[in-house]
N, C-alpha and C positions, 0 to 999 in steps of 0.2 A: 851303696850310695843312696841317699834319700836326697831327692829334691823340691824344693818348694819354687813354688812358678808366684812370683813376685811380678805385676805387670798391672799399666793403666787401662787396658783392655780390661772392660767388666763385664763381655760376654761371655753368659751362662754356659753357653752350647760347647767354648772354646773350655771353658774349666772344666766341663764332664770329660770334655775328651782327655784332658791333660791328666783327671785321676785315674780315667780307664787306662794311660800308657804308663802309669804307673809312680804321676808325683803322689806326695806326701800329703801336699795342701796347695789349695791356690788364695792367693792373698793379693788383692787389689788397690792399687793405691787414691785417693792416701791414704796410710796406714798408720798405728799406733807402734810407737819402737814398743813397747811392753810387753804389745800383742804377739810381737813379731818375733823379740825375742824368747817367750813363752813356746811360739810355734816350732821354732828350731829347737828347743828344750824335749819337745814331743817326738821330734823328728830322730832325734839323738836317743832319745828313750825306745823308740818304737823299734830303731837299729841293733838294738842292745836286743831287746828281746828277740828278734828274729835271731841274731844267734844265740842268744839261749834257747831257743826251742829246736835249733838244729843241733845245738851238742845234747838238749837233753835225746831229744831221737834216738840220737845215736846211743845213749846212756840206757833208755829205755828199750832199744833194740836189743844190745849187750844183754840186759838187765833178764829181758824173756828168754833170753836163749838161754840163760842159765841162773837161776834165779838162788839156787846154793852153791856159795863161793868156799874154795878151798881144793886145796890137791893132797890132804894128807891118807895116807893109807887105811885109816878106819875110815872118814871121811867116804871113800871112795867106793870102799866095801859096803859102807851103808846105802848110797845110792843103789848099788846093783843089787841089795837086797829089794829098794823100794820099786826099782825098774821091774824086776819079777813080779811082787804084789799086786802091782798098779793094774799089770794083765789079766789079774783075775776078778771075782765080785764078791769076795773075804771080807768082812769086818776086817776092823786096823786097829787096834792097839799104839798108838806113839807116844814112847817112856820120856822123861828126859827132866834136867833141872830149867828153870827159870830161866829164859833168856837163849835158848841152843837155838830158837827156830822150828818147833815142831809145827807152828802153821804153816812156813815153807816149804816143808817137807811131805804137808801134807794135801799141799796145793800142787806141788810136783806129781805125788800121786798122781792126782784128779788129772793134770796136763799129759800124763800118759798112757792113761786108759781110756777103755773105748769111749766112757762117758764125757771125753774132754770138750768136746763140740755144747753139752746144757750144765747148767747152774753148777758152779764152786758157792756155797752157800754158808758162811760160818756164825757158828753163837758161843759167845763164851759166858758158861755154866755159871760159872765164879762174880758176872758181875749183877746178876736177876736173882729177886727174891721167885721165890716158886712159884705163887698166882701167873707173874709175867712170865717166866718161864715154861712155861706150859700151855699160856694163849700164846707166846712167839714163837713157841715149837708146833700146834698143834691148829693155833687159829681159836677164832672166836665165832658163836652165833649172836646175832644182833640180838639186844638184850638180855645177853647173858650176865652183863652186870650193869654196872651206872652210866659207865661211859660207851659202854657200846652199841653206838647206836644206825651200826649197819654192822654185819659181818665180815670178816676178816680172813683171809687165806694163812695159814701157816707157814711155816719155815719147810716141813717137811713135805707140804705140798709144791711149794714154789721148786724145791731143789728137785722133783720127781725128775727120773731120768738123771740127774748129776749128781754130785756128793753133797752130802751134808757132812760137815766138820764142828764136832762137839766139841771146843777147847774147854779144857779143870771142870775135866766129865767128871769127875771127883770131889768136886765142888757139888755135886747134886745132892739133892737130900732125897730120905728115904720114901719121902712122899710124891715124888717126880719119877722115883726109879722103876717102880713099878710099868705106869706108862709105858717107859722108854723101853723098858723089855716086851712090853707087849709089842710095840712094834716094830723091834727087832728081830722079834719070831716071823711074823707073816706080814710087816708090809700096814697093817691097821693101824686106824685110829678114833678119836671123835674129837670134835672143836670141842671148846669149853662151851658149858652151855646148849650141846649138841645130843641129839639121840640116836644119831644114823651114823653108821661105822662108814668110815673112807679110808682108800688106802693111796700109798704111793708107793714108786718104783726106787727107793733112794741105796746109795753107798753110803754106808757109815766112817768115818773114821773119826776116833777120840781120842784124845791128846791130855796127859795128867802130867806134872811133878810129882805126886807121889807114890806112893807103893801101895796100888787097889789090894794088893794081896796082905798084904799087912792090914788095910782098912776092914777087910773080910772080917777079917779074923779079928776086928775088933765093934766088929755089928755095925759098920760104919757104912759098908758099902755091899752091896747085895755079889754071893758067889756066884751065881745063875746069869746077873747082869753082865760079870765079869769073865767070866767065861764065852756067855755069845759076842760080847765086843772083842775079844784078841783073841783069835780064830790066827791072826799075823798081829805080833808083837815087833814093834821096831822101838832102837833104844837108840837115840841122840845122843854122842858123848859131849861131855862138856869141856868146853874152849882148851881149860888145863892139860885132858887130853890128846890134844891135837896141836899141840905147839908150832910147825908147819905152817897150817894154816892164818896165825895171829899176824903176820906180816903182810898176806895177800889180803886179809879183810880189810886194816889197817890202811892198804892204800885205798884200795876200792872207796872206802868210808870217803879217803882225805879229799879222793879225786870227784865223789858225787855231790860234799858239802863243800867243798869251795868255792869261793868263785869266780866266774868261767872265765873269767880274765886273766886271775889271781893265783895262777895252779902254788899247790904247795907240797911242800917234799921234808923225809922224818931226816936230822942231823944221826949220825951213827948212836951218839949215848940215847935218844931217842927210842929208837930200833931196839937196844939191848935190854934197856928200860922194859917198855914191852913186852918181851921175847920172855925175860924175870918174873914176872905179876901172873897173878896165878887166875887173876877174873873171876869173884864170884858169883858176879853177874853176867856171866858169858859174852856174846856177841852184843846183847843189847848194852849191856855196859861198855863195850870195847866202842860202839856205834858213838855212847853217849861223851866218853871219853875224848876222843876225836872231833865232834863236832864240838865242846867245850876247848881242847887246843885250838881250833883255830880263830875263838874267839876272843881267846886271850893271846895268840901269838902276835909280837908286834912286827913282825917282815913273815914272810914265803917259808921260812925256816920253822920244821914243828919241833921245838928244843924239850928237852925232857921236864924242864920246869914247868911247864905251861900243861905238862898232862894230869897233874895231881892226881899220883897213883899213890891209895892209900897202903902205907905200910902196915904191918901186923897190930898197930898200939892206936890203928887210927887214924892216922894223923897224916896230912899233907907235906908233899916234899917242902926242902927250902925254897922260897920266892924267887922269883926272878931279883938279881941286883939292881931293876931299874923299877921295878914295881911300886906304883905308890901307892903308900901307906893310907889307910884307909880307915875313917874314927878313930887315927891311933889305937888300931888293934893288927898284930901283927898276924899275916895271913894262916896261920896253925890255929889261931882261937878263932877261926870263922871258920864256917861249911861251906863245901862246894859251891850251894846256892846262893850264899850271904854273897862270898869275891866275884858270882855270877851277876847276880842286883845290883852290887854296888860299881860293878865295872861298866855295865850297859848304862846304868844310870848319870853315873859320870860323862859318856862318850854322850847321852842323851843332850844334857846340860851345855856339854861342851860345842856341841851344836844345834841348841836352842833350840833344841824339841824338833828340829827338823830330820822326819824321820827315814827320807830316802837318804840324806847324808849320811846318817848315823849306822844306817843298814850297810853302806857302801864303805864306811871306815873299820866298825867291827867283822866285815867279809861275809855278812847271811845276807838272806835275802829277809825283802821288807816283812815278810806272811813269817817268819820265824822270829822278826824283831815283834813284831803285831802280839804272837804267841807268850814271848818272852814279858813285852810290859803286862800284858793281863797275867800269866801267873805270878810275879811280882808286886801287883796291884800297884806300878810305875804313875805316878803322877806330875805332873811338874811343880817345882817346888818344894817335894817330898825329900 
């Protein structure tokens, strides 16, 4: 219950008291209806969010206690491979395609060994050209180049004492790798710009989609490198193989992106839909999936239509029969994104740019509608 204390007393002393026991707002008269009804607007908002923050709690409590979801029997065996590892202070190796989770897996790690109390510390290889790469691995000294104009701690100094998590360690070039072996051996290093060797106390683990050992063998990726990072090789199977599990993720997803008012539940063709697709984007795909049904589902019910599972040629199931038609182009000659844009943007329109309505009719929340207009470059009018 939220209260606002509406009253011709306009002592100060009597309002403090009235927020410390817990109203909302004190509001004195005479007062503006505008103002007032704006206030209850607040009131009602502010309600909303405290239960969202209690269910995410809970979501986020869930969430720690077991952060990789699924009970299928590879699944399960791969944990108590990583539960083992985690005990020890082995470089890590984690194999896998696109999309399985190997940061999660390798955050798990880090959450069960002794180093879980300092730094989870990650950089992905794949998105830095090598200059940056090597001052955010390694740090920088003040004026070591244009912009540097005090010195820098590194990544593997920050993570001392906890892991460092290399993701599309693969992604490194030949001119980084060296480095990185060096201080894989003993623990060394130097900032960029630096003369004096430092070292740190860090866990390695590196996370690829591809097959370092193929890369070897094609002067792509150093043998000596690959050899001291998987000391423990863990292999992630992909979604395909763990069939089991597509149903539990599937809720999980439906039940963390909905919302919290709004719960929504898969109709059986749904379910079997799913259960058929073979995911070649794994879990991240199955996530992306999910949060796209429920933005296009129009009730509580996730119908198989609204999950546009692409079949082998392509191409998007048949529409929903209530779907409307969109620049007269029928939803198979537009992509994912286009019946994305054009759907938000319609619900946009349809409520005059008013963007907590529009968040509240399409079922996200406002920071995912926020998301959505800028990568669409959403204008009004448009």
């Amino acid at each position: 219950m939220q209260v606002n204390i509406l009253t011709a007393d306009s002592e100060i002393r009597k309002a403090i008291d009235c927020i410390k026991l817990g109203a909302y707002d004190f509001i004195t008269k005479p007062y503006n209806f505008e103002e007032l009804l704006l206030t209850i607007k607040r009131a009602l908002e502010h309600r909303d969010l405290l239960f969202q923050n209690e269910a995410l709690a809970k979501q986020a409590k869930q969430h720690r206690a077991n952060r990789i979801i699924g009970n299928s029997q590879v699944l399960n065996q791969l944990i108590q491979f990583a539960e083992k590892a985690a005990k020890s202070e082995s470089n890590i190796l984690i194999e896998g395609e696109t999309g399985t989770g190997k940061e999660l897996l390798a955050e798990f790690i880090h959450q069960h060994s002794p180093r879980r109390t300092k730094p989870f510390v990650v950089i992905n290889c794949a998105s830095l050209p090598d200059q940056l790469i090597e001052s955010e691995l390694f740090g920088y000294e003040k004026g070591a180049f244009t912009d540097a104009k005090t010195s820098k701690p590194g990544l593997v100094e920050i993570a001392n004492g906890g892991t460092l998590f290399l993701d599309e360690i693969g992604e490194t070039s030949l001119n980084i790798q060296p480095k990185l072996l060096r201080f894989l051996e003993n623990g060394e290093y130097r900032r960029v710009g630096g003369v004096n060797s430092l070292s740190s106390d860090v866990r390695v683990i590196g996370a690829t989609n591809k097959n370092l050992l193929e890369e070897t063998e094609q002067k792509l990726f150093r043998r000596d490198l690959l050899f001291r990072l998987n000391v423990i090789t863990l292999v992630v199977p992909p979604l395909r193989e763990r069939k089991e599990d597509i149903l539990t993720l599937a809720n999980f997803f439906l039940e963390s992106k909905s919302p919290i008012r709004a719960p929504r539940k898969f109709d059986e063709r749904a379910i079997e839909a799913l259960m058929q697709y073979d995911f070649p984007g794994n879990v991240r795909e199955l996530e992306h999936i999910i949060e796209r049904a429920i933005i296009f589902s129009d009730d509580n019910i996730i119908r198989p239509e609204v999950l546009f599972l692409s079949t082998k040629k392509k191409k998007l199931v048949e529409p929903v029969p209530n779907t409307i038609p969109i620049n007269n182009h029928s939803s198979e000659e537009l992509s994912i994104d286009e019946l994305e844009r054009n759907h938000i943007l319609k619900i946009l329109d349809l409520n005059g740019w008013e963007r907590t309505k529009t968040a509240e009719h399409l079922g996200i929340s406002q920071k995912t509608l926020y998301s959505k207009i800028k990568k669409y470059h959403l204008e009004k009018g448009t």
